[in-house]
C-alpha positions in Angstrom: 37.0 -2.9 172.1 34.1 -3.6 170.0 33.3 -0.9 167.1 30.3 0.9 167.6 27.9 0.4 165.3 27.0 3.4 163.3 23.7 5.4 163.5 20.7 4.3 160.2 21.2 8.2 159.8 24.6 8.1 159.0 24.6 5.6 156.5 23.1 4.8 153.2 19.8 2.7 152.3 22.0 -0.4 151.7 23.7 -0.2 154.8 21.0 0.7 156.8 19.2 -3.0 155.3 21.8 -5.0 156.2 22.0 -3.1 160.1 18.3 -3.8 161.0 18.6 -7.5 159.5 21.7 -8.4 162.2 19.0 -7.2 164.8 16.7 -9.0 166.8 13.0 -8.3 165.9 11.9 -6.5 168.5 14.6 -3.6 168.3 14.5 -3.6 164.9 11.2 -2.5 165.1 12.3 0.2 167.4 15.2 1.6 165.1 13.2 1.9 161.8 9.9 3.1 163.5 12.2 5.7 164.8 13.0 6.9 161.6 10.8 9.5 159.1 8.4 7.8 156.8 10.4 8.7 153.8 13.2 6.9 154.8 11.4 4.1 156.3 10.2 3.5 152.9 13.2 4.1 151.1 15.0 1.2 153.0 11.7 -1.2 152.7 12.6 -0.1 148.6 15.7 -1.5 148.8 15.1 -4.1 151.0 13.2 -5.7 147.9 16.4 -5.6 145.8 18.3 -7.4 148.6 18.7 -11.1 148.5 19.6 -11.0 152.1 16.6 -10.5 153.5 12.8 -11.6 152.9 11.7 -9.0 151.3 14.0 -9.8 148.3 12.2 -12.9 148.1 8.7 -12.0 148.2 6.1 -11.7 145.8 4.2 -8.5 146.2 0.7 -9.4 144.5 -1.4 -10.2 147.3 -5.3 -10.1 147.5 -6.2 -8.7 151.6 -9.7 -8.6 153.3 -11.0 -8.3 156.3 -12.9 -10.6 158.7 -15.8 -8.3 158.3 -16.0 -8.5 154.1 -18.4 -10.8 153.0 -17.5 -13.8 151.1 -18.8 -12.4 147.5 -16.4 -10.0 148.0 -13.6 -11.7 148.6 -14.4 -14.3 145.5 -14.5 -10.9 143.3 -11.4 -10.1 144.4 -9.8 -13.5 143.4 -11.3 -14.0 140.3 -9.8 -10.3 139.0 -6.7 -12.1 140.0 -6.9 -15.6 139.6 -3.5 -18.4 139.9 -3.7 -17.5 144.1 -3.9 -19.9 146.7 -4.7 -17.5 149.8 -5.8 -14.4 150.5 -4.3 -12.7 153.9 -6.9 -11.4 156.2 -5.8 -7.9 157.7 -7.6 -5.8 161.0 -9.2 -3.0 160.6 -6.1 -1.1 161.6 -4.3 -3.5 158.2 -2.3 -5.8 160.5 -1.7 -9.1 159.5 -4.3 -11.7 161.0 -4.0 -15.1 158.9 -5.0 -16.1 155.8 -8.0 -18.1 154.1 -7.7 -20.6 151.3 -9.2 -20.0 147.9 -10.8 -23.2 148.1 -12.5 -22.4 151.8 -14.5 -19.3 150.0 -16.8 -21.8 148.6 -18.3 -23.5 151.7 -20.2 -20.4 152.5 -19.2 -19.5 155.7 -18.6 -16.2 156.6 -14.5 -14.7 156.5 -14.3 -14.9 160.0 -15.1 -18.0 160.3 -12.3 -19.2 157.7 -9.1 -17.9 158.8 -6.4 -20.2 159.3 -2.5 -19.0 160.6 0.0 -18.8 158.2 3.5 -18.1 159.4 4.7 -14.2 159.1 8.1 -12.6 159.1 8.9 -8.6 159.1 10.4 -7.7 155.4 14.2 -7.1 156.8 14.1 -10.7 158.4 17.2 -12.3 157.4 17.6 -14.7 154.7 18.2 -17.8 157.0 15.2 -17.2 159.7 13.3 -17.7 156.5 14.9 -21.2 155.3 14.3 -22.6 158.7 10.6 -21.9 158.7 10.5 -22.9 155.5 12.9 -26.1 156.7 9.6 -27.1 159.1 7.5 -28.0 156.3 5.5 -24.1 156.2 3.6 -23.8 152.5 4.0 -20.2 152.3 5.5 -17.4 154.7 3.4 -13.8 154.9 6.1 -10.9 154.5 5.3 -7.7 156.3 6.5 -4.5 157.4 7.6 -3.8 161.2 4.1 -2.7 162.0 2.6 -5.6 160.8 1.2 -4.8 157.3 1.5 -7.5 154.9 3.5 -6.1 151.7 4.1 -9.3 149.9 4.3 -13.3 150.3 7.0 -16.4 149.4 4.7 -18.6 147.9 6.2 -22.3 146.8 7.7 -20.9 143.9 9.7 -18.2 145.1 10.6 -20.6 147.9 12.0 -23.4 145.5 14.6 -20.0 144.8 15.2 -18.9 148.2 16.3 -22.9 149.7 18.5 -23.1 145.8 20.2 -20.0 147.5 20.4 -20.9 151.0 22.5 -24.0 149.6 24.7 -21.7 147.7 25.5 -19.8 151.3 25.8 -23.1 153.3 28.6 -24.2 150.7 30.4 -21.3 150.6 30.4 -21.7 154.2 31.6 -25.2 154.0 34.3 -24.1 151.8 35.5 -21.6 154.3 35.2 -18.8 152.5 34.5 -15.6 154.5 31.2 -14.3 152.8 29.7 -15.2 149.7 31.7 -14.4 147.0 30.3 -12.1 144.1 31.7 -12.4 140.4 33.0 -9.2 140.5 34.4 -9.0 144.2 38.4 -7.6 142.8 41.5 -10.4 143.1 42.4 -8.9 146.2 39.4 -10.0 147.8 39.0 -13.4 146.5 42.6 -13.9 147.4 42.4 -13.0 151.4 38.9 -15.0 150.7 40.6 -18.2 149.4 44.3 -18.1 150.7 44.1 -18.9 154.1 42.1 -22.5 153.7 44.1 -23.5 150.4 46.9 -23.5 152.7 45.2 -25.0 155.7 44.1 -27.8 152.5 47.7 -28.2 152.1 48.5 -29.5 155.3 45.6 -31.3 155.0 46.9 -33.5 152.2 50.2 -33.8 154.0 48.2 -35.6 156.7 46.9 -37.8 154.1 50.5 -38.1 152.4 52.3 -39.3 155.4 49.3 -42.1 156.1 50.3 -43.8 152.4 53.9 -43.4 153.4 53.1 -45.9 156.5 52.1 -48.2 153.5 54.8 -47.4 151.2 56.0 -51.4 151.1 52.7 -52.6 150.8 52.2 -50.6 147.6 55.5 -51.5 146.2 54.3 -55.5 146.6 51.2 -55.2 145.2 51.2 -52.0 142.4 47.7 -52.1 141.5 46.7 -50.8 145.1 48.0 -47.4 144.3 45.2 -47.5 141.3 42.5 -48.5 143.4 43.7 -45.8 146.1 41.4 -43.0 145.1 38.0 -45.4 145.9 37.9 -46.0 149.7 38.5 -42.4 151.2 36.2 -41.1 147.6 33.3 -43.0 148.8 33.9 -42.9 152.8 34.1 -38.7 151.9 30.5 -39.4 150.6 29.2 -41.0 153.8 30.9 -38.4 155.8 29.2 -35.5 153.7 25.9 -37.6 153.7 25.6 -38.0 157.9 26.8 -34.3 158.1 24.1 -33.1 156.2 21.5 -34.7 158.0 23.4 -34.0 161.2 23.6 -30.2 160.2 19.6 -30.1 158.6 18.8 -31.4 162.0 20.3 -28.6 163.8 18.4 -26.2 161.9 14.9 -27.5 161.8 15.3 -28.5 165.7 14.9 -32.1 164.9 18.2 -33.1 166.4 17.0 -31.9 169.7 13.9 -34.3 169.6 16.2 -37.3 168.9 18.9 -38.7 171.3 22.0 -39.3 170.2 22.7 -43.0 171.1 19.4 -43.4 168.9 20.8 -40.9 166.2 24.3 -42.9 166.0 22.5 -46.4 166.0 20.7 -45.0 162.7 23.4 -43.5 161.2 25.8 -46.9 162.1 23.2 -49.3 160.8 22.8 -46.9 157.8 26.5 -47.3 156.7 26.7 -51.1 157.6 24.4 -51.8 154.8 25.7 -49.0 152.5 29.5 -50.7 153.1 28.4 -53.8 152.4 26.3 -53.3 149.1 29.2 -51.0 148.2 32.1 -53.5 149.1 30.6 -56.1 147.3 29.7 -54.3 144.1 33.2 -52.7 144.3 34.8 -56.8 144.7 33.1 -58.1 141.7 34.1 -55.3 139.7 37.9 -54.8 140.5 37.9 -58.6 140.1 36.6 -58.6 136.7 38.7 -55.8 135.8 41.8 -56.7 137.1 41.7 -60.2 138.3 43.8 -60.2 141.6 41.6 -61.4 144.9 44.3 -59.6 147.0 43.0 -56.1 145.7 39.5 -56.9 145.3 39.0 -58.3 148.7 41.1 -55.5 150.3 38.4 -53.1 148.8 35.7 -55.1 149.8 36.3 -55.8 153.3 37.9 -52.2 153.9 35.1 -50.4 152.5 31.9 -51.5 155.2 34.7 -50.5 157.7 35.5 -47.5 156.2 32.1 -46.5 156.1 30.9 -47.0 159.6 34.3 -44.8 160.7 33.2 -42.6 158.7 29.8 -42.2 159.2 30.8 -41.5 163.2 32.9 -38.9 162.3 30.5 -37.4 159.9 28.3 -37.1 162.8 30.5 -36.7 166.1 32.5 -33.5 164.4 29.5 -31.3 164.1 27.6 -31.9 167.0 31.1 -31.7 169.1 31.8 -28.4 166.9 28.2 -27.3 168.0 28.6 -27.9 171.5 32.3 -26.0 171.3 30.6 -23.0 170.1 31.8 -23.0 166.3 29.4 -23.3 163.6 29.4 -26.8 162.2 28.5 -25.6 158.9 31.4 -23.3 158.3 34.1 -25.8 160.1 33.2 -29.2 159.3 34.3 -29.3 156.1 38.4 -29.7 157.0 38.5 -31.7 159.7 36.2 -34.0 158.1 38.0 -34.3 154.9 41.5 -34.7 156.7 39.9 -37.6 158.6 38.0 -39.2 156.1 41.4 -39.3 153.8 43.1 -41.0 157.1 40.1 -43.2 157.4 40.5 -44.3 153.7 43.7 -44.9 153.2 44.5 -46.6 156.4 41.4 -49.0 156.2 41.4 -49.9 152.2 45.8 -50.6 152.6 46.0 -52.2 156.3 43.3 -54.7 155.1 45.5 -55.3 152.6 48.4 -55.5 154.0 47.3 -58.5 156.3 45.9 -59.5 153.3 49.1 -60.1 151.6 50.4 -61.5 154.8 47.9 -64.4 154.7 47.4 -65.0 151.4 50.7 -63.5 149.8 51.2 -61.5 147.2 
């Protein structure tokens, strides 16, 4: 049975934040406008302290007007506080409208006549509704309350902060950990955190362990394969996290939906053909000159174009097929693409080799 969720009455201001966030925006609106003014206003407090939501994010110094202000006033207004690129245009009631550019007051035209739209998000909207507008190219995002008064703004600046933290929560996603960790989160905590995927990493590596066993002959004829071993699956975890990303940014910003697959794949193919083969060759000339055996140094070179195409499918199959499953392909990409990006690795860079060393000998 699913826990009922408790009542913003019965729990504190920080509590209450992270309640109407998980909401959608239209009964969030309903559960603080429910509530007295005084504790509305407490929670909008401390939804400026939270780094959760956007009103953590925002900068509160914003110059308003109305349509209906004449454009001396509004150049008044800027010039007592100069270094802004807007000013937001409110109702008479103070709602939101749009906003016009500092640079539009000096045409001459009236206010009205000036607004443009600028995108606008309630101040408990959570953290990652605000990345993916910001994700579609928007300059700035107006920050208001449920009722539609503009409190603040995330300008370029503050947004440069907010995507630096967005990254922060999509790799603690991708390395499985539960929530985002805190410094001073106790050991418990980190442990249950952590535990879990180490071990699920172990097995992982035994995956990986029993492909070099395959090749266990091929590395006792030819020893200075085990020293090149790291290289293949190094780089081929590179494409992988490369294609993911793109995959994954896609998914976000709704590109992915405007783009077929087959057309998608074709890119992504022809994109690690010519990586593998810049790669392969650079990686020849150098394991040549370093160590001097052809077996080796062709092994890496042919093995790595191949490795790289493999992997460049996986690093786009796994989260699209994760999507499609229902699982979020940020949080559960990460293992299954490393175990198979290891597999990919090994067994390309040491069966070339190995037919290698049957054709040419050791």
């Amino acid at each position: 049975m699913q826990e009922k969720q408790p009542s913003l009455t019965e729990v504190g201001d920080r509590r209450a934040v992270q309640i109407l966030a998980g909401l959608p925006p239209e009964e969030r609106a309903i559960a603080i406008q429910s509530l007295p003014v005084d504790r509305r206003n407490k929670i909008y407090q401390q939804a400026r302290l939270s780094h959760r939501v956007a009103g953590g994010w925002m900068n509160t110094g914003i110059i308003t007007v109305k349509p209906t202000d004449s454009t001396k006033e509004a150049i008044a207004l800027v010039r007592v506080a100069p270094h802004k690129h807007h000013v937001v245009v409110t109702g008479e009631d103070g709602k939101y409208i749009g906003v016009i550019h500092i640079e539009d007051l000096l045409t001459g035209k009236k206010l009205a006549e000036l607004i443009s739209s600028a995108p606008s998000v309630d101040i408990l909207t959570p953290v990652e509704k605000v990345v993916e507008i910001f994700r579609r190219q928007a300059p700035d995002v107006i920050v208001v309350t449920v009722n539609g008064i503009p409190v603040g703004v995330i300008g370029a600046e503050e947004s440069i902060r907010l995507l630096d933290y967005a990254k922060d929560l999509e790799h603690a996603k991708q390395s499985a950990m539960s929530r985002l960790e805190h410094v001073y989160d106790p050991v418990t905590k980190a442990f249950r955190n952590r535990v879990p995927w180490l071990i699920v990493y172990l097995f992982v590596e035994f995956i990986s362990a029993g492909v070099i066993n395959i090749f266990q002959s091929t590395l006792k004829t030819l020893v200075l394969l085990a020293v090149l071993l790291p290289i293949v699956p190094g780089e081929a975890g590179s494409v992988t996290t490369q294609t993911m990303a793109v995959i994954i940014r896609g998914m976000a910003t709704g590109e992915l939906k405007k783009v077929r697959a087959a057309k998608l794949f074709a890119k992504e193919l022809a994109v690690a053909i010519l990586d593998g083969i810049v790669v392969g060759v650079i990686g020849f000339i150098f394991t040549y000159l370093w160590k001097g055996n052809m077996i080796a140094s062709l092994a890496l070179a042919l093995a790595t174009p191949v490795a790289f195409v493999l992997a460049a499918i996986a690093g786009a199959a796994v989260p699209i097929g994760l999507k499609k499953m229902g699982f979020d392909p940020a949080a559960s990409s990460s293992v299954i693409l490393t175990t198979l990006t290891d597999a990919i690795g090994f067994s390309t860079f040491l069966g070339t080799a190995t037919i290698l060393i049957h054709i040419l000998g050791a």
